[in-house]
FISEMAR-132467 format. One record per residue (C-alpha): residue in one letter; x, z, y. Coordinates in pm, whole numbers, plus 50000, padded with zeros to 5 digits. Each point is the difference from the previous one (the first is absolute). Example, Ala and Ser with C-alpha at 12.3 -4.5 7.8 and 13.67 -1.06 7.14 Angstrom:
<pts>
A512305078049550S501374993450344
</pts>
This chain:
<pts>
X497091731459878X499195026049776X496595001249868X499954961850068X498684976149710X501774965649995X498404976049892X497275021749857X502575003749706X502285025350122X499625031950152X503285010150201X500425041549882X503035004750120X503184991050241X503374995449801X502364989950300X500204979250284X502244981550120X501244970950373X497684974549778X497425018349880X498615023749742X499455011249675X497515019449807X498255014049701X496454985049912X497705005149695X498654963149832X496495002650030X499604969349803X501375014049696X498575029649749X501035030450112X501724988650353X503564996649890X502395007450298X502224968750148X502354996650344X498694980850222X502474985550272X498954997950352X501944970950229X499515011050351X503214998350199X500665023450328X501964976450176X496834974450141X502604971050032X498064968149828X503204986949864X500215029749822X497084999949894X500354970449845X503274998249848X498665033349825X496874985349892X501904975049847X502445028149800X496805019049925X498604970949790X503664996949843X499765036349893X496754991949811X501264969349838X502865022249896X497805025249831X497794973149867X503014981349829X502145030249873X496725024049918X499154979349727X503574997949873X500855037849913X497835026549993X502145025850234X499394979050284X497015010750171X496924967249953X498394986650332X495995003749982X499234980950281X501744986150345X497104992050263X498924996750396X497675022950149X498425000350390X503264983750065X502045024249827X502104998849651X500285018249652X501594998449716X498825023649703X502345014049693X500305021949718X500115036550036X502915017849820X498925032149883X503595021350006X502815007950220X502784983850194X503405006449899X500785022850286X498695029649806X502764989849736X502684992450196X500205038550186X502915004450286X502475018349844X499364996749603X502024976249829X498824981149749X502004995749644X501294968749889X498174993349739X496665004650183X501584977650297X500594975749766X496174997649868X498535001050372X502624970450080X498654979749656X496635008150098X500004986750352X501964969649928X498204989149694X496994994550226X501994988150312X501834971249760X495984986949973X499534997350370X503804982650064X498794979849724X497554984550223X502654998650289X498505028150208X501425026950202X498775031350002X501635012650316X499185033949960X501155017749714X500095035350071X498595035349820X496845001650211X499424960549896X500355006849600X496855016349810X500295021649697X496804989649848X498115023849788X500864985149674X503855005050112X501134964450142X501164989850303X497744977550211X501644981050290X497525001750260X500134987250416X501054969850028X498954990950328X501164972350153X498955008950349X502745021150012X502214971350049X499034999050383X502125019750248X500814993150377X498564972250194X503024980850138X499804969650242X503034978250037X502154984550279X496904968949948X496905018650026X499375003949641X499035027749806X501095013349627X499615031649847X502875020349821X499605013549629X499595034549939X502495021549850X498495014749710X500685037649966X503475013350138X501845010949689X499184978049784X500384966850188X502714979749988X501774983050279X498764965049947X496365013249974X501005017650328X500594968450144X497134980849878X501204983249749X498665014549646X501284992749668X498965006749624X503175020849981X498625020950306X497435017649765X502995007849796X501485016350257X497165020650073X499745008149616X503645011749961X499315022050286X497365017549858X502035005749644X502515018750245X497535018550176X498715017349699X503575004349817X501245015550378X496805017250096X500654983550321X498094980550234X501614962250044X500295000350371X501865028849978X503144990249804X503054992050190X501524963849977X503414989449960X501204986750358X502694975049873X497324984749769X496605011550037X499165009249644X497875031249958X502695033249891X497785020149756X501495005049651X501625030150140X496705014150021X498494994549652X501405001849656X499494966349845X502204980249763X501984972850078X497714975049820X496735006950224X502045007150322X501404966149968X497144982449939X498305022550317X503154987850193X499044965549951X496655003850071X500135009750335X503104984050061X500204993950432X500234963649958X497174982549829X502314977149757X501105024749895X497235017249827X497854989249695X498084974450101X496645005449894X498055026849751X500304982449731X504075003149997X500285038850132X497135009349714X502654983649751X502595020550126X497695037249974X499134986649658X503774990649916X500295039450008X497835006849745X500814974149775X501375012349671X503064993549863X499954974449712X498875018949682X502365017549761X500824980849632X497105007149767X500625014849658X501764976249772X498374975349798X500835001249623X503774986149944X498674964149880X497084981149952X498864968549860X499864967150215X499664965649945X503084977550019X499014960450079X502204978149786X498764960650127X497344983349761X499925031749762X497985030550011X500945031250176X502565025649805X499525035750067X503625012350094X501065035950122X500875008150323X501625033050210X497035011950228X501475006250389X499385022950261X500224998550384X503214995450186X500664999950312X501544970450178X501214985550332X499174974750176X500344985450377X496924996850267X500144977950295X498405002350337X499454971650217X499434989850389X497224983250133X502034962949950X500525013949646X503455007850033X501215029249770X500745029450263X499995028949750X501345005649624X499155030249834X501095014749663X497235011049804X498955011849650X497055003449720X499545003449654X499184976649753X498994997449599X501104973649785X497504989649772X501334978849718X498054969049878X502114984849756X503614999849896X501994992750352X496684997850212X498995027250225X497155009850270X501565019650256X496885024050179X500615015950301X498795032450067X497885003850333X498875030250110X496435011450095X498895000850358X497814991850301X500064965850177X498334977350246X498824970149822X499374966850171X501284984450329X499375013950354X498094972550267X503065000050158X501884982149718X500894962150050X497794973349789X497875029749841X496844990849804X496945023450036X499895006849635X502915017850038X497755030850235X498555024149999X504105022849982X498615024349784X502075030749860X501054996949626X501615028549767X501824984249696X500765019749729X503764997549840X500244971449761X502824976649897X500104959150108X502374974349863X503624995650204X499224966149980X497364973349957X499294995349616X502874974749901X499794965849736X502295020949821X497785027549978X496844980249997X500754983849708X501535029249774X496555012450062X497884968049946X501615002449679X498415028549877X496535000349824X497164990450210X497405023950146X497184978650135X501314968150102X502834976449907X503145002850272X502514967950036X503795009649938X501024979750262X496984993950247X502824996350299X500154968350279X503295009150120X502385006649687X502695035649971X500225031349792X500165022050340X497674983050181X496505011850016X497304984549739X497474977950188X497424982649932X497925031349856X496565007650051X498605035650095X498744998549627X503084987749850X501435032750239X498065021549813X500534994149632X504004999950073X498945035250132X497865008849699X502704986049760X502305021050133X498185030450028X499454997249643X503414993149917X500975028550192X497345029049950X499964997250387X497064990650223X501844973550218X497234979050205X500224978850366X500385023950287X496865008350236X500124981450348X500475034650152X503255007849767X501144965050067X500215005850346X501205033750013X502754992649781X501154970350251X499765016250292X501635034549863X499985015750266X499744972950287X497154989150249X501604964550098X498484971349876X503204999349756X501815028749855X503004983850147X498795000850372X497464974750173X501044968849915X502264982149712X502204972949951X500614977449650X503495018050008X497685030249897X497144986049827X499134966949806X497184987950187X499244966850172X503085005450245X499044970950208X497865021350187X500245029050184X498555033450055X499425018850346X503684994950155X502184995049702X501254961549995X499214976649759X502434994449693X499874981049659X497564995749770X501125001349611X496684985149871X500465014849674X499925038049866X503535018750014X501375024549716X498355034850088X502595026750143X502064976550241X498545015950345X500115035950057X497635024949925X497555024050108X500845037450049X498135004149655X502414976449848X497374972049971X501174965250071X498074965250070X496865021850151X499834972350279X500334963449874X501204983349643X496745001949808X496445010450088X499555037449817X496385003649816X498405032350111X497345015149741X497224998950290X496924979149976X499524983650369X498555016950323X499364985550354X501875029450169X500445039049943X497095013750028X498405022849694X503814993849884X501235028949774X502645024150166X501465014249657X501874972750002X498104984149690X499394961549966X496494990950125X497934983849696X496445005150131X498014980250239X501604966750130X500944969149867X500735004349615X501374967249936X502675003750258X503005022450016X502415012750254X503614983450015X502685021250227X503324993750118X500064957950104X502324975549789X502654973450093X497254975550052X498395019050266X500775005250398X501185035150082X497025014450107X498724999549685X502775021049860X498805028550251X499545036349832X496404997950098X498944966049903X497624997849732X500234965349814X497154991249727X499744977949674X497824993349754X500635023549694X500484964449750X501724975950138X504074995850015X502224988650267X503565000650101X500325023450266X497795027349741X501885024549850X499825044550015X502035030449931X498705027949758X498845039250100X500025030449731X498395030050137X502815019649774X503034995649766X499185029249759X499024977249665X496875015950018X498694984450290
</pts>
């Protein structure tokens, strides 16, 4: 082959590998200004069997549709140029990675620290969670299969689907299968050894890798524990309990056992670096000036005792797949009490800065594409309201002199002092927002999408922060219908008073259900060009609508997912509209 031209377009330079279904090489692109190098991949099986043959030409063509689909998704997956048939013979042509495989990091004998094991493990998953995304396997997740590009990131490269065919086997009836192959001893698990490949089986093969480099071992190499098969290596690395836990689960010897996808083990890596909520800013002056509403007559300026945070507890709840409660958990955060007039508050939690995944995986039930491209998000620290602005609150604030546009005191459909205002428009959001800012000297505004759903999921990669499904004894949804296994329950057809169901582990209740939350974000099709600051989007797309988060208790319970992304236009009212308030800080400066 070398020297060949294929089709006149390009010129094979140099031989990369071979392998029992063909070859690979190096060619120059004689098509392009100054010949860029690509791979070109050779099919041309040694075993002559015509079954083979053809059960690989029909993986071959699934590897190209693979790197056609995902190539265009992220730009550390190598692109396919071309897949085509020549004097009977097939090709498929991809992007040359100028760098080096992580074998030349990963050096027998040198251990790697944790910090740096940590950063290679966020690397490779943050990629990985793109391809699970699209419900593909990889298969072969190993050093000599990850490329340090020049520019320093990590390019996931061979996926090859041919490798799936093993051994020829013809049963008892005459007919003949094919095993799957094995992957790469080491970092294979046990189901992938028997031919039956999950999402979670990447994982596996990722862990692995984060313990070669902390034990400067090779995989295959580390003994297993007889009585349960788990891999016994923290006695060969120092690592903390934190990341040898979540390595532990990783490559856990049973497959439910592990995280289930990427997108969930990237969580946990970025769980590690996550910082812990910030520390009480300096204290405002001792009082200030607000505005107290007193009925039909105009506001009174009274003083008021400025706060600072606390910290308080609260309990989280875990559920089962039929929604059943399976784990309680005591947990804590801190909060500021802003005061709006005499004996009404705004209680803002605190939520710490951080990475996330935002949007829903393929995988999740009754997903909507808009929800896609999962994209990686940092969120600065900022503060977001306990609760869902209250009538209570709502009207202490329409009280107080107008901004731009006139506000109703008591806009609401359903009627309650603790239940949430309705019947607001994104506008009417906004002045409450600027009124209170000014009242306050602090810049309190709608939260971005990407804080929105950050701050529900805290932490979680379930389509709820309570598990995968709920039930009305959780959330105040339209109970008479069900999500994924959980059974069906009642339906309140009205709002309830915010607080009654349990929180978040940020301390931030009726995320899922009650009212639909506006977001500041104008509206988008899907992710892409999304920011990844964690600002709200307000270029491009549809100015006259905006986003809507969190579902209401007129809507079924997919709508109440972490990821789904509702949409309104930014006038008109309704009584399932409502939102909860976001300060980037609580120094009175901001």
């Amino acid at each position: 082959m070398l020297g060949r031209t294929l089709r006149n377009h390009y010129q094979i330079i140099k031989d990369l590998g071979e392998g029992g279904f063909g070859d690979t090489y190096l060619a120059k692109d004689l098509d392009l200004p100054g010949h860029p190098h690509c791979v070109v991949k050779h099919l041309k099986p040694k075993d002559p069997n015509p079954a083979i043959l053809l059960i690989a030409k029909g993986l071959f063509d699934k590897e190209a549709e693979t790197l056609h689909k995902l190539g265009k998704l992220h730009d550390q997956i190598p692109s396919l140029s071309a897949h085509f048939e020549e004097n009977g013979e097939f090709y498929l042509v991809q992007d040359f990675i100028e760098g080096h495989d992580l074998t030349k990091e990963l050096i027998l004998g040198k251990k790697s620290s944790e910090s740096h094991t940590i950063k290679l493990l966020h690397e490779i998953l943050e990629v990985l969670a793109i391809v699970h995304q699209q419900n593909v396997i990889h298969r072969d997740l190993k050093p000599a299969n990850l490329m340090r590009r020049q520019d320093g990131k990590i390019i996931l490269i061979d996926f090859g689907a041919v490798k799936e065919i093993g051994t020829m086997v013809v049963n008892a009836q005459g007919q003949t299968s094919f095993t799957v192959g094995i992957g790469t001893s080491g970092y294979m698990p046990s189901e992938q050894a028997n031919g039956k490949p999950k999402l979670c089986s990447d994982i596996y093969a990722v862990g692995m890798i984060g313990i070669q480099a902390l034990t400067g071992q090779p995989p295959d190499t580390l003994p297993e524990d007889p009585q349960t098969g788990e891999v016994i290596w923290r006695n060969r690395a120092q690592v903390s309990n934190n990341l040898g836990n979540i390595l532990d689960k990783m490559v856990r010897d049973h497959f439910s056992q592990r995280y289930q996808n990427a997108g969930e083990a990237l969580q946990a890596i970025l769980s590690l670096s996550r910082p812990s909520p910030p520390p009480p800013p300096p204290p405002p002056p001792p009082t200030r000036t607000v505005y107290q509403s007193l009925g039909n007559k105009s506001p009174q300026p009274v003083k008021v005792l400025s706060n600072s945070l606390k910290t308080v507890q609260f309990e989280t709840v875990t559920v089962n797949s039929k929604g059943e409660i399976i784990k309680r958990s005591q947990s804590q955060a801190q909060v500021f009490t802003e005061t709006i007039a005499n004996g009404v508050t705004l209680e803002m939690m605190a939520i710490p800065g951080g990475s996330f995944v935002m949007g829903s995986p393929n995988t999740e039930a009754d997903r909507y594409n808009q929800e896609g491209p999962q994209h990686t998000v940092n969120v600065a620290a900022f503060f977001m309201g306990k609760y869902e602005v209250t009538q209570t609150q709502w009207r202490a604030v329409a009280g107080l002199p107008k901004v731009k546009i006139d506000l109703k005191a008591n806009p609401s459909n359903f009627k309650g002092d603790d239940l949430p205002v309705e019947q607001v428009s994104w506008e009417d959001a906004t002045e409450f927002c600027a009124r209170l800012s000014r009242l306050t000297g602090r810049k309190y505004r709608l939260p971005s999408e990407a804080e929105w759903e950050y701050a529900c999921r805290a932490g979680t990669t379930t389509p709820f922060h309570f598990g995968d499904t709920v039930t009305p004894d959780l959330v105040n949804y339209r109970g008479n219908e069900s999500y994924a296994s959980a059974p069906k329950g009642i339906w309140r057809e009205k709002t309830t008073a915010v607080g009654i169901f349990p929180p978040n582990s940020f301390g931030l209740y009726d995320m899922h259900g009650n009212v639909f939350e506006w977001c500041q974000d104008i509206l988008h099709k899907n992710y892409n060009g999304a920011p990844t600051d964690g600002s709200a989007w307000e270029t491009g797309g549809d100015s006259e609508n905006r986003r809507l988060r969190g579902g209401s208790w007129l809507n079924q319970p997919l709508f109440c997912r972490s990821a789904y992304r509702g949409r309104y236009s930014a006038g008109p009212r309704d009584s399932y509209l409502g939102f909860r308030v976001a300060v980037a800080s609580v120094s009175s400066s901001s």
